[in-house]
C-alpha positions in Angstrom: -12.9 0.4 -6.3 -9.9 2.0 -8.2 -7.9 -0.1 -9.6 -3.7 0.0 -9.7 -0.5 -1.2 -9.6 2.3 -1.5 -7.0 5.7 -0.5 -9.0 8.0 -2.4 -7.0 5.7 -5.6 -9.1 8.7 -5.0 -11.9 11.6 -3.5 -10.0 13.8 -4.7 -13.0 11.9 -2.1 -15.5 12.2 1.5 -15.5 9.2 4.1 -14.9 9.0 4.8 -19.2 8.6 1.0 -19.6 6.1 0.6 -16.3 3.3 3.3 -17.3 2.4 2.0 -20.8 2.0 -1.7 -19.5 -0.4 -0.1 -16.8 -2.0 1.9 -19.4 -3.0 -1.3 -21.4 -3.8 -3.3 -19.0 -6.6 -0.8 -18.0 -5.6 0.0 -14.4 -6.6 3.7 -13.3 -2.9 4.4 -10.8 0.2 3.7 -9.8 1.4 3.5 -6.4 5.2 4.1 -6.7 8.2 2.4 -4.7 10.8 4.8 -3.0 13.5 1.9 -2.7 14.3 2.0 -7.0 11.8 4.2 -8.7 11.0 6.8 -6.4 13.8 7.2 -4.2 12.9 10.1 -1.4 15.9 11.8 -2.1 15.0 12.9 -5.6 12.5 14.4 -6.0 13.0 15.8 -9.1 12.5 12.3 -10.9 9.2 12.1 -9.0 8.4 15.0 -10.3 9.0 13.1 -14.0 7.4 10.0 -13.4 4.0 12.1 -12.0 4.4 13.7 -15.4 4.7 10.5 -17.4 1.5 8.8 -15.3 -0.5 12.4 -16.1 -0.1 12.2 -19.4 -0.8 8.8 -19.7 -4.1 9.5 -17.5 -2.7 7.5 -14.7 -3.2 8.7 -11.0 -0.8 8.8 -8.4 -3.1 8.4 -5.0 -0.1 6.7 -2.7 3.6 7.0 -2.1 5.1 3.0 -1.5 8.1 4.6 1.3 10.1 2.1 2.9 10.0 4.0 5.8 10.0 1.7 9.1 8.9 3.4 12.2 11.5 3.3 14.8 14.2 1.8 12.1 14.8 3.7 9.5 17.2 6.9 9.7 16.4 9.0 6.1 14.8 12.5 6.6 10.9 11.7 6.7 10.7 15.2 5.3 12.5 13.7 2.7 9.9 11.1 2.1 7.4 14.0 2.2 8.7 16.0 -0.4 9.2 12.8 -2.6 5.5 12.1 -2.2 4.3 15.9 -3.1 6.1 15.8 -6.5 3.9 12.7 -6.9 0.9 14.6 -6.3 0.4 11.6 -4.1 -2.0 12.6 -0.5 -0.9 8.6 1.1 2.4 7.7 2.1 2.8 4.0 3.2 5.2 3.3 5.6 6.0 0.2 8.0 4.8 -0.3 11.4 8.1 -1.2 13.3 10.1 -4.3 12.5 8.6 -6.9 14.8 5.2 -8.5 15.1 2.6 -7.0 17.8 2.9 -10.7 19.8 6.2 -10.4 20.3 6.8 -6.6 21.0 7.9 -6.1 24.4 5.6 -3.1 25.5 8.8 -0.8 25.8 9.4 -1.5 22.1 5.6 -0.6 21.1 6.2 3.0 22.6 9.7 3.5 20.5 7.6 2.6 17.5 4.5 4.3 18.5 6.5 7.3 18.8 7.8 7.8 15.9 4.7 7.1 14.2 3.2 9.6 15.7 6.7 12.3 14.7 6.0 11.7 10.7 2.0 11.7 10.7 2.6 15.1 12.3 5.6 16.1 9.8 3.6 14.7 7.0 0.2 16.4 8.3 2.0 19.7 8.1 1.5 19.0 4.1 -1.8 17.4 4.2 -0.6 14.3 3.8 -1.8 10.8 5.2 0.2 8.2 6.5 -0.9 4.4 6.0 1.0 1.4 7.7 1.4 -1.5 5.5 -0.7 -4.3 6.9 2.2 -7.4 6.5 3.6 -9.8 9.2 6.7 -8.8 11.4 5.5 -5.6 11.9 2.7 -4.1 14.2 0.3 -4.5 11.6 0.1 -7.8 11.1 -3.6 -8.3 12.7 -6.6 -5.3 12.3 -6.8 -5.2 16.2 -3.1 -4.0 17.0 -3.0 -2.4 13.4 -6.3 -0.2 15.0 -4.5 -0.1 19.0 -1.4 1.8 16.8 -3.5 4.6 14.9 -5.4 5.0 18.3 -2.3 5.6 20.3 -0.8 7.9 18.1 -3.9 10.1 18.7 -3.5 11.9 15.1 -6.2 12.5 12.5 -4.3 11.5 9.7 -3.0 7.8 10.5 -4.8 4.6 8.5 -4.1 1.4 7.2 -3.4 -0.4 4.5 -4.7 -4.4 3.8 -3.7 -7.5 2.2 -4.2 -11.2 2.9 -1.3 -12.5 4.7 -0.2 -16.2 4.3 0.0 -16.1 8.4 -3.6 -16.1 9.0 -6.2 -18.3 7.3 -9.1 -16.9 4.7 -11.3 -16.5 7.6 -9.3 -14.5 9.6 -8.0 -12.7 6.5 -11.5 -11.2 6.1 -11.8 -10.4 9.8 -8.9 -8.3 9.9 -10.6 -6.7 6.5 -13.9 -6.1 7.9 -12.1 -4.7 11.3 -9.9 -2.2 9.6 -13.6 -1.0 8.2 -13.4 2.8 7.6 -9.7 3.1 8.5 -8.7 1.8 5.4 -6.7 3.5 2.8 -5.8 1.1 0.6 -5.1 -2.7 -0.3 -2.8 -5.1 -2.1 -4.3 -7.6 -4.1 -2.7 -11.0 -5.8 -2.9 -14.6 -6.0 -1.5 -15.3 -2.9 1.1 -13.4 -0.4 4.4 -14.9 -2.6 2.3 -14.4 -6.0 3.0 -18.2 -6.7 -0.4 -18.5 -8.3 -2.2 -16.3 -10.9 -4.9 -14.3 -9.4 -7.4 -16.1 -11.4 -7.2 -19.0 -8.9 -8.0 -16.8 -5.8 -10.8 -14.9 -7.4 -13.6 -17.1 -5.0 -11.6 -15.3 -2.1 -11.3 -12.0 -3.4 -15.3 -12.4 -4.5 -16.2 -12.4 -1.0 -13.2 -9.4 0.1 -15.3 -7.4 -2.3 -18.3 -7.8 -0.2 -16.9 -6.7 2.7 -15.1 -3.4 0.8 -18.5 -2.9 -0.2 -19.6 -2.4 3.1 -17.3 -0.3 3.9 -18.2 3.5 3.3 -15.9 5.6 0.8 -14.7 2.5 -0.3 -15.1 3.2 -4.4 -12.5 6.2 -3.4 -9.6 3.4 -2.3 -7.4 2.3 -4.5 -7.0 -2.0 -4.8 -3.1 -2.2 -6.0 -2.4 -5.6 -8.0 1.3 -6.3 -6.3 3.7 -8.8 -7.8 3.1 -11.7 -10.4 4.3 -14.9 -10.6 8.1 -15.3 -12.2 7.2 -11.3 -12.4 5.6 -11.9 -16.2 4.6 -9.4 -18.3 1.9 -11.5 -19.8 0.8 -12.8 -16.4 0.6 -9.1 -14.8 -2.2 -8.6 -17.8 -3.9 -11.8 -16.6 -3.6 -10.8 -13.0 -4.9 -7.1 -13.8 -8.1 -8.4 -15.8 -9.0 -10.7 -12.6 -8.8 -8.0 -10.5 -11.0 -5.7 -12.8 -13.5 -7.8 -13.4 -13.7 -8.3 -9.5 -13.2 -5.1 -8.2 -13.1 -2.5 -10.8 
């Protein structure tokens, strides 16, 4: 798989200071954050920062929106137009703001609904959108993740994945191997919080690899390092070697 980082990792540095640490730590792209890097409303600095990563030989597969289905209020075209000056064909967005066991049915439809308005905005530019696979959301297991895309009944809806502190290693790679070729990218780290250098997860993440092996297309995904602990500079090269050596 490709290998990248999530920007939102170092919200406290700017995009100038962000690309060269990715360029030395050897990872292939970038997936920027629309809540301080990015922001959807400007997309004349996206059109910068694609600039600084294509010089620097970085891609730009994914837009990070914090776009929640059903919440938020901003202009989705907005988000769109963001992601374009990226040069970006993913935009990741959230899957409602409650988790699929608790979602009252009436709620799933209000969420569902909306999910289905932007993939069919965002089609209209040949873009894909990708829920982010986290609890509290409608995402937060493969099956419900896979019950969303299905409902919405569009041809350009997938889904991200990440292990989340919620479920146990086994069922982490469940919801992995379920997601299968609906996948459009992951987040990777030590654990969910990042309390623990990759390095010690790299057992888990051995046996993730087998199952994103399995899955077809998979060397065309992007694995996104996200957060560090204490967010350090010299951990985020640690972090980014694991995850080469693993996955790259």
């Amino acid at each position: 798989m490709k290998t990248g980082l999530v920007s939102v990792t170092f919200r406290n540095l700017t995009p100038e200071e962000i690309v060269p640490l990715v360029h030395k730590a050897g990872l292939e792209a970038i997936e920027w954050g629309g809540d301080v890097h990015v922001p959807p409303q400007d997309p004349c600095r996206a059109q910068q920062v694609y600039e600084l990563c294509r010089t620097a030989g970085i891609l730009t597969p994914s837009y990070g929106s914090y776009y929640r289905c059903g919440v938020t209020q901003t202009p989705f075209e907005e988000v769109c137009r963001a992601a374009k000056a990226l040069h970006a064909d993913t935009i990741r967005v959230w899957a409602g703001d409650v988790g699929s066991r608790e979602c009252s049915p009436e709620r799933r439809e209000e969420i569902t609904a909306d999910a289905r308005r932007i993939a069919k905005i965002a089609g209209e530019d040949g873009l894909t959108v990708a829920f982010e696979f986290h609890n509290g959301t409608l995402t937060d297991y493969a099956a419900s993740g896979l019950q969303l895309i299905q409902k919405m009944g569009c041809n350009n809806a997938r889904l991200y994945w990440q292990p989340l502190r919620m479920h146990d290693f086994q069922t982490n790679r469940e919801n992995l191997k379920a997601v299968g070729e609906h996948l459009a990218n992951l987040h990777a780290f030590g654990n969910q919080s990042a309390t623990i250098p990759m390095e010690q997860s790299a057992e888990e993440w051995e046996a993730y690899k087998a199952v994103l092996n399995a899955i077809p297309g998979s060397e065309q995904r992007v694995a996104y390092l996200e957060f560090v602990r204490e967010g350090s500079v010299e951990q985020f090269f640690e972090d980014a070697a694991c995850l080469r050596r693993i996955l790259g």
